[in-house]
N, C-alpha and C positions, 0 to 999 in steps of 0.2 A: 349762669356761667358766661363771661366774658369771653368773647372771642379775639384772637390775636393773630397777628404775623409772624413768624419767624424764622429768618438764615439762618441755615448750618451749611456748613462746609464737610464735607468727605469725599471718601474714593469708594470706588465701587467696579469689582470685574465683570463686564459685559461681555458674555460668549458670544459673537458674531457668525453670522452664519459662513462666513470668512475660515474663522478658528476653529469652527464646530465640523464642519469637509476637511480642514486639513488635520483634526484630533482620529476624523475617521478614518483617513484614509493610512494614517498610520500606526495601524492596530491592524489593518487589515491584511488576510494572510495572502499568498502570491493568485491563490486560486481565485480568492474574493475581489483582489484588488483587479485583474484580470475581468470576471463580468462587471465589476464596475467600470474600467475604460470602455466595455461596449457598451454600456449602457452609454454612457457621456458619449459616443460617438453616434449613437442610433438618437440621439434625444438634441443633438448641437448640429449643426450645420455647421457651424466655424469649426469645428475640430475635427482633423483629419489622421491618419495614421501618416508618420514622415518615410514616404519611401526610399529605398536608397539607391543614389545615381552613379548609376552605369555608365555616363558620360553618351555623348553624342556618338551616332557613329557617323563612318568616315566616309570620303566618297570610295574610298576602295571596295572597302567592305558592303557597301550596297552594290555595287558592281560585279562582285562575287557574289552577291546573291543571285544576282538575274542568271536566267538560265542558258547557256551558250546559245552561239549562232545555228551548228550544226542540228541540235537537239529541235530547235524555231524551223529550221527548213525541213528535217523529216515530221516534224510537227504538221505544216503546211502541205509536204506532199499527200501525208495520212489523208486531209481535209478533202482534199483536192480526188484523189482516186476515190473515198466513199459518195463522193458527191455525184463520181462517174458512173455507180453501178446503178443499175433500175431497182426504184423501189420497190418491186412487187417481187421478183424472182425470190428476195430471202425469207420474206413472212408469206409466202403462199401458199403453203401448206401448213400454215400453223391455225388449228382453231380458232373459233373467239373464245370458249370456254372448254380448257381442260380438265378430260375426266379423271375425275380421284374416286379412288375406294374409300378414304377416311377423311374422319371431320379433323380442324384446327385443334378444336376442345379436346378430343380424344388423344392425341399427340403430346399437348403441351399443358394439359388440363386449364385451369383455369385462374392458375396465380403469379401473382405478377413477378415480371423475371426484371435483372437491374442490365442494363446497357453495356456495362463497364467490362472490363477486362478481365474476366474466370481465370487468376491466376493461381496459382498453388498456397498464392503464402494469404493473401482476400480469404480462400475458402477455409485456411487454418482459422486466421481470426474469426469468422462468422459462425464456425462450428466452435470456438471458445468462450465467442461472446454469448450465446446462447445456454451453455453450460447445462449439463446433464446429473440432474439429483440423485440421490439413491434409491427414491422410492420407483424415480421413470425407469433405471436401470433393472431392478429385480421385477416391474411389471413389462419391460420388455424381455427379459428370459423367463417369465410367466405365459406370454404368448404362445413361447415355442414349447410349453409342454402339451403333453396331450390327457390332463386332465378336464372331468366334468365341467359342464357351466356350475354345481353347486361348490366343487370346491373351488373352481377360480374364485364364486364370491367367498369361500371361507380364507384364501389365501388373497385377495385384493383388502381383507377387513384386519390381517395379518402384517399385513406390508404398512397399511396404514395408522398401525400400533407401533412400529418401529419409531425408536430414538432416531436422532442425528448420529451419533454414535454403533449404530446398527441392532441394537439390544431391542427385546422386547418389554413393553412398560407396563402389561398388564398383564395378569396373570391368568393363566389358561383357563382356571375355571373360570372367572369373572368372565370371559371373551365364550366359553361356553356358552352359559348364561345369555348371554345376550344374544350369540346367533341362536337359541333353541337346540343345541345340538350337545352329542354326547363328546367329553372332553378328547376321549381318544379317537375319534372320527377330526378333533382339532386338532391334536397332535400330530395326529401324521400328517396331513397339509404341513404343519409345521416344517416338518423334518426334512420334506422336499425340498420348500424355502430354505432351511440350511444347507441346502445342499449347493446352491446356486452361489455367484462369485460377487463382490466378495466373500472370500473364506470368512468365517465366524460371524456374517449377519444372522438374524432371528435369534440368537443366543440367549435364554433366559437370566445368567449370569456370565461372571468373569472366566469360570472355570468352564462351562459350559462352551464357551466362544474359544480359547485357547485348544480346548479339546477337539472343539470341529477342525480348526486349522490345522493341528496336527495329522488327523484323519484323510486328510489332503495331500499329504505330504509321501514321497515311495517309502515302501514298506523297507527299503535297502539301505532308509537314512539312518546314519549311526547317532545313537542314545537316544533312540525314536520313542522306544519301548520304558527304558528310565524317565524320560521326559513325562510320557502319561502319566506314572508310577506317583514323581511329584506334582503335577498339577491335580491327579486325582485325590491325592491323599495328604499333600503336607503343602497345600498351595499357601496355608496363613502362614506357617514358617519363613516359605521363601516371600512373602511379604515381608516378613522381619528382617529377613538375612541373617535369618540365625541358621549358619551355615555350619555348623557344629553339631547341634542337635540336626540336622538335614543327613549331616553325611554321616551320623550314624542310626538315624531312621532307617536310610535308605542302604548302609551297606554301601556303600559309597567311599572310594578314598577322597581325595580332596582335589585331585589332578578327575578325574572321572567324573563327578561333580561341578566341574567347572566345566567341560564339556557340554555335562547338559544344562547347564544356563543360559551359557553361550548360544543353544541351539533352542532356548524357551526366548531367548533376548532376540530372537530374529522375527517372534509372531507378531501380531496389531492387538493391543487391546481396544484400539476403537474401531476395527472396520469399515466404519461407515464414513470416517474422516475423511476417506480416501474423495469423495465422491463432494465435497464441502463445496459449495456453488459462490463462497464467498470472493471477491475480484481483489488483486492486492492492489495495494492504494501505495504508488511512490511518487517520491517527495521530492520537490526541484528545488534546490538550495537558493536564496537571497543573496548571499556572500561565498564570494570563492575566494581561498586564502589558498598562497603556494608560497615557496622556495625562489627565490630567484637574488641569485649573489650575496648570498649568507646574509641574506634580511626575508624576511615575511612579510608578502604583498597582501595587502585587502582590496579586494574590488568588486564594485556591483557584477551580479549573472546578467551579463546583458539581455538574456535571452527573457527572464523575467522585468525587467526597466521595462516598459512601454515609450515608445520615440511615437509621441504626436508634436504637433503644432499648428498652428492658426494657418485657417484657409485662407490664401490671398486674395482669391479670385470673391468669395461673397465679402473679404472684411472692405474691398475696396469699391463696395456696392453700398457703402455707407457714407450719408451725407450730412457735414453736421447741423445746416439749417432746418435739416426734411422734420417734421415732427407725424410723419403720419405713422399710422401701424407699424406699417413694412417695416420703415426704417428703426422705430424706437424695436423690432422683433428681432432688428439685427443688431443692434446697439446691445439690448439686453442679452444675446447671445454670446458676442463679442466678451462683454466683459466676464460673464461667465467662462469663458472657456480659459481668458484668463489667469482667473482664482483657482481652476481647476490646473491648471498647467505651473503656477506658483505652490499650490500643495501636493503634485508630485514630486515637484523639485524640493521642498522641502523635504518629504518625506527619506526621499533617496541618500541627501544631504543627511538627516538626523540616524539614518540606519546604517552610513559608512563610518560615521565618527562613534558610534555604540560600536559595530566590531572593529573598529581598529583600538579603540582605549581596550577592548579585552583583547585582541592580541595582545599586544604589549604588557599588558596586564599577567598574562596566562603564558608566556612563551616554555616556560619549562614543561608545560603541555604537550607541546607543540612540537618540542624538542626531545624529550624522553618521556612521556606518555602521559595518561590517567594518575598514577602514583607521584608526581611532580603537580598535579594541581595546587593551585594554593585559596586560600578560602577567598571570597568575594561574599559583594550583597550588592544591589542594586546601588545604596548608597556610596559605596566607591565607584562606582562610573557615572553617577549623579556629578558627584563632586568633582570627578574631572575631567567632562567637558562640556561642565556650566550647566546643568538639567536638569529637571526635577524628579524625583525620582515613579511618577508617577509616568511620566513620560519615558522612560526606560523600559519600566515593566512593559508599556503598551507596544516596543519599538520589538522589545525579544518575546513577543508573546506568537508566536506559530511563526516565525522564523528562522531560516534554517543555517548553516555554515557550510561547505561544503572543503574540508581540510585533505591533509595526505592521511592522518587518520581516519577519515570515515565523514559522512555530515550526523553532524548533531546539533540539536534546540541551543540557540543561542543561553536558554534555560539551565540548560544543561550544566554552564562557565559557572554557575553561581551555587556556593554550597554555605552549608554554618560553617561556625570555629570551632576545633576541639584544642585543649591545652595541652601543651604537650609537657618534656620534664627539661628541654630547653628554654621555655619560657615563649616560643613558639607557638601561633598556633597553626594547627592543620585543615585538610580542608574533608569533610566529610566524603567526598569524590575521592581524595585521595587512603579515605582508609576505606573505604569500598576496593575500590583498585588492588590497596594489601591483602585485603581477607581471600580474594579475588586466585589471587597470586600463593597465599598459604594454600589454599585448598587446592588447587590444579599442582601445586606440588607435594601434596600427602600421600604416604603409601597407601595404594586401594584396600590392604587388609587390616589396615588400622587407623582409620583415618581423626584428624581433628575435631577436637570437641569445640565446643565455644569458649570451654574455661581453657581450653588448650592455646587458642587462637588469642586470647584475652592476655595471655602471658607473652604470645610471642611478640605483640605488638607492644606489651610495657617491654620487652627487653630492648624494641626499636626508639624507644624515649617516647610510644604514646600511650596514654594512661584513658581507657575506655574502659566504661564494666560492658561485665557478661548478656546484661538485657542486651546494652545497645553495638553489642558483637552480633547478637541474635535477632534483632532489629532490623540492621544492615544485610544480613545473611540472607534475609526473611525477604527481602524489597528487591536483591536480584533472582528472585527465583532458584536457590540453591536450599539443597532438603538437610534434614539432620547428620549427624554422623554416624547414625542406624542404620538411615537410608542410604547414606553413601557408599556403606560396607560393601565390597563387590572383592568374586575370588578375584588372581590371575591366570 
């Protein structure tokens, strides 16, 4: 085999670590990009946060700082007369060591206390940030009974069987079993634990927990007595809402009947939710869009932009003959901070011109609601302002808007096409919005089917079947039209 030389000519895309910071830093969401500028601050010395100037003050205004003349001479008198009394007459009868009855520890025990100002609202938040479970709540009104040590452990092994939801998940004999114990010696442990707040914790089942919480309830509330009536006897009914077969089970007219749903519709089926240690998590918009002289303004949340810039004082500690460490440590900093301060501004740059082309895009949004959406894809704001569409996805991916309607996912603006009988097409957002709008206006005693919904929407010129009515139905969290049944 001969060996040879040979040219070719080509191109080829070289990711730079240039391109590869600023592909990241705009994907990245406000919280991410946020410990990323302190990383780049704790790791750079050139890069500083840009503070903002107050301007200089004046000689006046330092002059009204200093503290008058009068206040300087009874100042100096104060000086002047302690300096005149004898030292001894005031600490002459004070011990070296005064006697105490108690220790420090004893008073203040032993753990450490914060410096800061014990204000009202400090001790709200520290008592929420801590956040109280369900199972420390019912082991602290376990405390205050006055049962045995054996059934506190049969009631601490009960508390620690409880759901999230307040229910018991194993069943009494099995929990027999396992403590060695006869079931009805675990029962009533039980029964005490139901009896503590919330209403309907330890409940073996659904009926069982609705039935404590009524038991809770004054014996003076009206359709107190009917209410047990259904939930002990015809609970799978009013599962169905077969409120027909209900109200002549129960002898019930229909007005009578709806009183007591109404008074079953005020209990918790989860109890325990109450007590959810979960912390809500809210979202600070990217883009603020408002109103302003009948146009729609887009502009960066300042409050998420980070304002750095280059430190003056070390860039001008840079020499360009020096080649020793120091200097090449400041050199390579320098220019880092650079590249990094070039891919914020890019990024900010590529995230105003993405939601301003969907403004523009979406004003019928913006202007009369959800139902005025019109369909989009990535590929139309690729196309119009120059970008690929890979770069889009990255720009609206955990980015927020912050509109007069509400903030939603830049995600959000982008839906499929459906055909409509205009020739039209719509935007899937947009017939969400209508199904939306059918159901909150249907009578609660007869309410929409999906073949119902499927007709009213071909008679609006859009032509959807019944799957993907029930599809869409399905995806906001709205139930059948079985389940929707409800008296008035």
């Amino acid at each position: 085999m001969k060996q040879s030389l040979q040219l070719k000519l080509g191109t080829q895309l070289t990711m730079t670590p240039q391109l590869q910071q600023a592909i990241r830093l705009l994907q990245l969401s406000t919280l991410d990009l946020q410990q990323e500028v302190q990383s780049a601050l704790d790791s750079n010395p050139m890069l500083e946060v840009e503070a903002e100037d107050y301007g200089e003050r004046t000689g006046d205004s330092a002059a009204d700082d200093s503290p008058p003349e009068n206040g300087t001479a009874e100042r100096e008198q104060g000086e002047a007369t302690a300096a005149a009394e004898p030292e001894g007459e005031w600490n002459s009868d004070i011990p070296n060591d005064l006697p105490v009855d108690t220790q420090w520890d004893d008073i203040y025990g032993s753990g450490s206390y914060s410096s800061g100002p014990d204000t009202e609202e400090s001790g709200f938040e520290q008592r929420s940030a801590a956040g109280i479970g369900l199972s420390d709540n019912l082991l602290w009104q376990l405390n205050l009974t006055g049962l045995s040590v054996e059934d506190k452990h049969i009631a601490e092994t009960l508390i620690d069987d409880l759901s999230p939801a307040g229910f018991l998940q194993t069943p009494t004999t099995e929990l027999a079993a396992t403590l060695q114990i006869e079931e009805d010696e675990l029962v009533a442990v039980l029964k005490t634990i139901q009896q503590f707040e919330p209403a309907g914790c330890g409940a073996r089942d659904l009926r069982e927990c609705l039935i404590l919480q009524l038991r809770q309830l004054p014996l003076d509330t009206p359709w107190l007595a009917e209410a047990k009536l259904v939930i002990e006897k015809h609970l799978d009914l009013l599962g169905k809402r077969d409120f027909r077969q209900l109200s002549r089970r129960t002898r019930l007219s229909e007005a009578q009947l709806g009183d007591v749903v109404r008074l079953i519709q005020t209990l918790t089926p989860h109890p325990g939710e109450t007590f959810a240690t979960e912390e809500t998590q809210y979202v600070v918009p990217d883009i603020i869009v408002s109103r302003r002289e009948h146009r729609w303004l887009v502009e960066l949340n300042p409050e998420t932009t980070p304002r750095l810039r280059i430190n003056n004082s070390y860039a001008s500690l840079i020499k360009r003959a020096d080649n020793s460490s120091d200097n090449t440590y400041l050199k390579d900093n320098l220019q880092e901070a650079r590249w990094f301060l070039k891919s914020l501004q890019s990024r900010n740059e590529t995230l105003l011109k993405v939601a301003t082309s969907i403004v523009e895009k979406q004003q019928g949004f913006f202007e009369q609601g959800p139902e005025a959406m019109k369909p989009m894809v990535l590929a139309d704001i690729a196309e119009s302002i120059g970008m690929h569409e890979s770069t889009i996805s990255r720009v609206t991916t955990q980015k927020f808007m912050l509109t007069p309607r509400g903030v939603f996912e830049l995600k959000y603006f982008f839906s499929s096409h459906v055909s409509t009988d205009s020739g039209e097409d719509a935007s899937s957002t947009a017939i969400r919005a209508l199904i939306r709008k059918l159901i909150d206006a249907e009578p609660p005693r007869k309410p929409l089917s999906d073949n119902k919904i499927t007709q009213e929407l071909d008679n609006q010129g859009i032509k959807v079947a019944r799957r993907t009515v029930a599809k869409y139905r399905e995806s906001m969290g709205i139930p059948s039209s079985s389940e929707r049944k409800r008296l008035v």
